[in-house]
C-alpha positions, -999 to +999 in steps of 0.1 A: +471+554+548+441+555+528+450+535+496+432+506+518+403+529+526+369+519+500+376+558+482+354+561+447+366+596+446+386+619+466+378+654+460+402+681+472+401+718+478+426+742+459+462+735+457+464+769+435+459+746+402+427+722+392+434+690+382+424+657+380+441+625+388+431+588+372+438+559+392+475+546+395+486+582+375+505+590+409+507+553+421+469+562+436+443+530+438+412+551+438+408+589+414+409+623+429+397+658+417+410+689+430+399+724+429+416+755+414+433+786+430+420+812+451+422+842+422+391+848+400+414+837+371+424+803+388+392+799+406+368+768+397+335+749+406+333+707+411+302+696+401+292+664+415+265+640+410+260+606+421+240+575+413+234+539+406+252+544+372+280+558+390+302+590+398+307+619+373+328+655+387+332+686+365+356+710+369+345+745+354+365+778+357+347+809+370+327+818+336+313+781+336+330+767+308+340+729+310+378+724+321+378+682+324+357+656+339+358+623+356+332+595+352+338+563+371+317+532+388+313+535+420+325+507+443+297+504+470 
């Protein structure tokens, strides 16, 4: 339903495990990043940011450290 949609990111809250997904990994046109569990140990924090040079998400765990990131162009 939404792989017509204009999506630059789709960004998800916890399916008990963070992870991010690159565009056609899961036969997706657009990326999504989703958010960890609901236990202190499994917990995490997106960081978004946005502008002209495009899109850029962070996931960090609880204690801050860096777990992955996406960069990407935005489409609009």
């Amino acid at each position: 339903m939404l792989a017509g949609a204009a999506i630059d990111l789709a960004v998800s809250a916890h399916t008990h495990r963070w992870r991010i997904i690159r565009v056609g990994e899961m036969g997706n046109p657009y990326p999504a990043v989703i958010g960890g569990g609901p236990e202190m140990d499994r917990a995490t924090v997106i960081e978004l940011t946005a502008d002209t040079a495009g899109l850029r998400a962070v996931i960090k765990d609880a204690d801050g450290q860096q777990l992955d990131q996406f960069t990407g162009a935005r489409t609009r």
